[in-house]
N, C-alpha and C positions, 0 to 999 in steps of 0.2 A: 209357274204353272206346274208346283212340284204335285204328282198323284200317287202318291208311294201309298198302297193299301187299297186301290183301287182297281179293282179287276172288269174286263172291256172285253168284248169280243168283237170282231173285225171277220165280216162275210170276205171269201175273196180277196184273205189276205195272204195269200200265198209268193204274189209275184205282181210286177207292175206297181199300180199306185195305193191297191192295197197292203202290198210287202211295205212301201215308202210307210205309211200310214200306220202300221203294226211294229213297224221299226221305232217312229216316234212316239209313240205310247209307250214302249219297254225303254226307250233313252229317259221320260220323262218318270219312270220309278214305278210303271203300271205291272198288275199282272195280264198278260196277255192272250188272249186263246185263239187262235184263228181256224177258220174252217172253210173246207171248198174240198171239193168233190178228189182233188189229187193231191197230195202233198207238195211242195215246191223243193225243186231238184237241189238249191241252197235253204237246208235249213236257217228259218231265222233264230240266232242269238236270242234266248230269256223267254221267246213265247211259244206255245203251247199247242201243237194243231190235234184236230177233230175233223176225220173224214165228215162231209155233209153236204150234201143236196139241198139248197135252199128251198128248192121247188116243192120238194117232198115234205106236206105240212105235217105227216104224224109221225118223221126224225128230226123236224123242226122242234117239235111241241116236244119231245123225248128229250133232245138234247137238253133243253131247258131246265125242262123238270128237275135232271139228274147234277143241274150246275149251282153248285152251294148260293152264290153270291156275284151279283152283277151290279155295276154301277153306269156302265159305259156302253150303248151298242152303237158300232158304226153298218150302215146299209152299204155297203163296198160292192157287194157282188155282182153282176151286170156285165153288158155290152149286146153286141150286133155284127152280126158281117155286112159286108156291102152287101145291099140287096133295092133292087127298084122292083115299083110295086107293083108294078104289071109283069112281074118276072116269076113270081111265085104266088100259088093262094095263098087266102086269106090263114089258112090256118098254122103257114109257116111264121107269117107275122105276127099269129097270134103267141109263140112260143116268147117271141121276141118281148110279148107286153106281163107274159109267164113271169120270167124271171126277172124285171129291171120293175115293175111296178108292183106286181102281185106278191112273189117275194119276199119284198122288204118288206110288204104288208102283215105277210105271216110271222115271217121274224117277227117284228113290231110285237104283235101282239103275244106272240107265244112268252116277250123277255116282258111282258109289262109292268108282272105282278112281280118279279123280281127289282124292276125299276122305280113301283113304287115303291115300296121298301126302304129302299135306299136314297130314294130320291134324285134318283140320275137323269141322264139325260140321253138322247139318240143324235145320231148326226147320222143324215142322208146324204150320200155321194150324188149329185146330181152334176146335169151340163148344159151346157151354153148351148148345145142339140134342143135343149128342152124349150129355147127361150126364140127362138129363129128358126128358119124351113133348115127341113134337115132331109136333102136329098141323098136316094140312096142308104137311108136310114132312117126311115121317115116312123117307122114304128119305134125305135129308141128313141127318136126326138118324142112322139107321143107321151112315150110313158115314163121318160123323165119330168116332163110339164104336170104329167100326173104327180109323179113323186113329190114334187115341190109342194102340190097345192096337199097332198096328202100331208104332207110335214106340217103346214097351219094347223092344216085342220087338226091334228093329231095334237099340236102345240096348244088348242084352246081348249077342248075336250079331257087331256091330261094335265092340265094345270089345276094344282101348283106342285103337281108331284111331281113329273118329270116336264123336263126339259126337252124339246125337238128345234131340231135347225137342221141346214138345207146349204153343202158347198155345191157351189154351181160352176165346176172344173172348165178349164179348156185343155186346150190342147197339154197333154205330158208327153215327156221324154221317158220313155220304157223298155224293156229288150225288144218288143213288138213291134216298135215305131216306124221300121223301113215297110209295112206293110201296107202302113194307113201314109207316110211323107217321103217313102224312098231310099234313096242311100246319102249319104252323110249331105253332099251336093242338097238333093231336093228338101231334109230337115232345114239346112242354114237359108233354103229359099225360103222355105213356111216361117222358120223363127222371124226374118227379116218381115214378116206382116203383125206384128206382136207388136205392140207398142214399147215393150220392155224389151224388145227385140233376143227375147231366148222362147224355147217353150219350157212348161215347168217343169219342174224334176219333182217323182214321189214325193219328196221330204216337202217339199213346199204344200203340198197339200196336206200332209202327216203334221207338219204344226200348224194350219188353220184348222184341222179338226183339233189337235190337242186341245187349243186355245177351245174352241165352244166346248169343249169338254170338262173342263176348268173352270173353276172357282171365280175367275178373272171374266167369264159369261157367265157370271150368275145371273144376272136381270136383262138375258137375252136368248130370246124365244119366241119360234115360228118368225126367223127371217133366213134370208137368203146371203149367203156370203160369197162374192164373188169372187174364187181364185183364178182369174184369166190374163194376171197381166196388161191389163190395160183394154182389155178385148179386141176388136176387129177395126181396122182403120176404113171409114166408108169408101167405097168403089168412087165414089162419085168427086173425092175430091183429086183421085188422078185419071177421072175421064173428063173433068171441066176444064176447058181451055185456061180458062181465068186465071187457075191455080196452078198454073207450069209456072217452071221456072223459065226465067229470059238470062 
């Protein structure tokens, strides 16, 4: 999955799982650019950043314009705080579907005419939020479900120039992670519900995007890639009697 000559930009690849993902792009020979509104306090090695606001569609559309040559765009940038929905209006949630759907939609479009060009492809960070009730986050679970079906659709309308797919993340391990599973104790509690029993690390997500980025997904487009580990083991099978151990 050598990309030496191929240049990718990576929303929100500063830190977390898009540092992970920015990282394996520049391991795998890419040129790299990443963008988000701060720089990240560890510079990453080989690639490239660009202050940017994803939200703001005419530094969107600017950055674009003024970037020679694109092969590669990853929709990285996103997230949510705790929030239940009777806790805040409507319009705070709506910030929430701002930037995790709307976004990557700008992106999208602003990189397209670079991507046909080149005939690249897009990879959408999405999640397991998207795919299941996602309480206390019920506006990121929304507008990841969005993003996925946004990536088909995007997948049939731009074929056969580019390429769109869609990783549908679980749980990562990040510098951020005591915030959302605690301290070291409650991580190894959440890991032990994983069927691969860890949660993932950037890099595991940084080579399923390489991979649909890559030549070796050539003739794959508008699906969903699961990086979860196994996903979620059903409740039901350690509240049924039947299934105790004797």
């Amino acid at each position: 999955m050598e990309l030496s000559g191929r240049v990718v930009v990576v929303t929100g690849g500063t830190r977390g799982v898009g540092a992970g993902i920015a990282r394996s792009f520049t391991e795998a020979g890419a040129e790299v650019v990443v963008c988000a509104r701060r720089p990240s306090e560890v510079p990453l090695p080989k690639a490239r950043f660009v202050p940017l606001d994803v939200r703001d569609a005419e530094a969107v559309r600017h950055f674009f314009a003024e970037l020679p040559r694109l092969d590669v765009l990853v929709n990285n940038a996103g997230g949510a705080p705790y929030r239940l929905l009777a806790g805040a209006g409507a319009e705070r949630h709506v910030r929430v579907l701002e930037l995790n759907l709307l976004a990557p939609l700008t992106v999208s479009l602003a990189a397209y005419e670079h991507l046909k060009r080149t005939r690249g492809s897009i990879v959408m960070i999405g999640s397991v939020s998207g795919g299941r009730p996602s309480p206390g986050t019920a506006a990121y679970g929304a507008a990841k479900a969005g993003l996925e079906n946004l990536a088909r659709s995007m997948a049939v309308e731009w074929a056969p120039d580019v390429r769109v797919n869609t990783l549908v993340v679980g749980m990562v391990r990040t510098e951020q992670s005591q915030l959302h599973y605690g301290d070291e104790a409650g991580i190894a509690a959440v890991s032990r519900t994983v069927p691969l029993g860890r949660l993932a690390e950037p890099s595991d997500v940084g080579a399923a995007a390489v991979f649909l980025a890559s030549d070796a997904a050539a003739y794959i487009s508008g699906a969903s890639l699961l990086v979860h580990g196994g996903g979620e083991r059903p409740a039901f099978l350690d509240a049924a009697p039947v299934n105790k151990e004797t």
